[in-house]
Backbone as a ProteinNet text record, in pm:
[ID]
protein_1_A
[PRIMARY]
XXXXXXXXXXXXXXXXXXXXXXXXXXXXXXXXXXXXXXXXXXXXXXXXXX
[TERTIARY]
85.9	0	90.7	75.3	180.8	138.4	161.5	180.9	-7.3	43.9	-63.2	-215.2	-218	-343.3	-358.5	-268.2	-302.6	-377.6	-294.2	-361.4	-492.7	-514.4	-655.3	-708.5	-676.7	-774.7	-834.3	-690.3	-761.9	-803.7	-804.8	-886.9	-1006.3	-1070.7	-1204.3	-1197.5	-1204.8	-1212.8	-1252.1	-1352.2	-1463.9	-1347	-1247.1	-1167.6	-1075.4	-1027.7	-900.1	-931.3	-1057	-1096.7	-1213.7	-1171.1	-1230.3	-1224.6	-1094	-1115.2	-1059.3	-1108.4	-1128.4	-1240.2	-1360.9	-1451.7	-1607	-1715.5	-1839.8	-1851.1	-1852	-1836.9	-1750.8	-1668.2	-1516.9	-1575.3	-1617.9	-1679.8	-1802.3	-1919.5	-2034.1	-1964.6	-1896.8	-1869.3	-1863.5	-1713.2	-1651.6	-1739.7	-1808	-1916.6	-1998.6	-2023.2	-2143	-2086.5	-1967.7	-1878	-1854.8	-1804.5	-1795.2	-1942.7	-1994.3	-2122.6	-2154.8	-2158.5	-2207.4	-2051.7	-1974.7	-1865.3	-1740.9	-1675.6	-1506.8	-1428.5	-1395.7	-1320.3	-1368.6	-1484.7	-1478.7	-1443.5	-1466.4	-1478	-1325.6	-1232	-1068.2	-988.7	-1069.2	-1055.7	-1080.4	-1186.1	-1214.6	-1134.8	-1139.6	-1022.5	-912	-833	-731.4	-706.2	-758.5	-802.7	-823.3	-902.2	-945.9	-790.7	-714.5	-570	-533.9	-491.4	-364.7	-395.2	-522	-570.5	-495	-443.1	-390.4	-497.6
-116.2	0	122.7	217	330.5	412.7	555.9	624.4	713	777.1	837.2	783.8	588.2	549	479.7	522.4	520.7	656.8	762.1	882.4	884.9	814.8	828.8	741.1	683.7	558.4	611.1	667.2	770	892.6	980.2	1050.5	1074.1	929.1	928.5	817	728.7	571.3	523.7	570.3	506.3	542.5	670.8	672.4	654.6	560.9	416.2	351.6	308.4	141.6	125.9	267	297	202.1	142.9	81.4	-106.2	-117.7	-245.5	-334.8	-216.2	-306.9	-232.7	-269.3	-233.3	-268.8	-404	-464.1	-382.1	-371.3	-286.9	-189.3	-86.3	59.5	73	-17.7	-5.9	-83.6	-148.5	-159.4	-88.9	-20.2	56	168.9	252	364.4	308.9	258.6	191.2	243	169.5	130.6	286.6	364.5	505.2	630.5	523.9	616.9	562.5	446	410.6	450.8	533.8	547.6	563.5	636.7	680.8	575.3	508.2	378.5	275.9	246.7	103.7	151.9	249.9	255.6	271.3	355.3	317.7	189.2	130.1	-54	-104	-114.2	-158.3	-138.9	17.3	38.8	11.4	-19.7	-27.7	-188.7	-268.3	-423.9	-438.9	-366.3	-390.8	-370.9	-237.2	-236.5	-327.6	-373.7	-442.3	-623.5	-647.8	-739.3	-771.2	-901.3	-885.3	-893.6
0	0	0	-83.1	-105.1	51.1	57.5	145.6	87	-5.5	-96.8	-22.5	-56.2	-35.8	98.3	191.1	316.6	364.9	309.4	389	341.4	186.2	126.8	229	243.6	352.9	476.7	531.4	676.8	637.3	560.4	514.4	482.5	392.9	273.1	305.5	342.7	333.4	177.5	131	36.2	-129.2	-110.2	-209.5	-195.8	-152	-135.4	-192.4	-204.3	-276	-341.1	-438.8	-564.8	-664	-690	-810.4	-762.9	-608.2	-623.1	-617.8	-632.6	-718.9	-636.9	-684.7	-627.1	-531.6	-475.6	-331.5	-200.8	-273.6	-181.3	-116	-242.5	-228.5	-121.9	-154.6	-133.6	42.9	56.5	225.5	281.6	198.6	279.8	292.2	199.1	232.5	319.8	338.7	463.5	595.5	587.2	777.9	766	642.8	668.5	746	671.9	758.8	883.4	965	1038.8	1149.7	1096.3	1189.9	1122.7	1155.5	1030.6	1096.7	1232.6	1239.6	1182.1	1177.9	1112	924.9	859.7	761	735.1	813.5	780.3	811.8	904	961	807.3	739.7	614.7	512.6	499	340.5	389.4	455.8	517.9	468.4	542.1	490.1	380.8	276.6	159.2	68.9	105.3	20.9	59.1	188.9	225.6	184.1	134.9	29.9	-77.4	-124.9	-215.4	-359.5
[MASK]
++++++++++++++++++++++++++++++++++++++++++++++++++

């Protein structure tokens, strides 16, 4: 995971893991609304995914 799409991660959660797919996105916007830790817990997991 570069540096770039970490800060995107703790930043925006939901635009980290833009382009790993509809599933990714539509999580991670969820956990982002229901709370900004679970939603950087998620994109966070979702990069460090291979």
């Amino acid at each position: 995971m570069s540096c770039l799409r970490a800060l995107a991660a703790v930043i925006f959660p939901p635009i980290a893991v833009i382009d790993k797919g509809c599933g990714a996105f539509a999580l991670t916007t969820l956990l982002t609304c229901a709370g900004w830790v679970p939603g950087v817990l998620a994109a966070i997991l979702f990069n460090t995914k291979k």
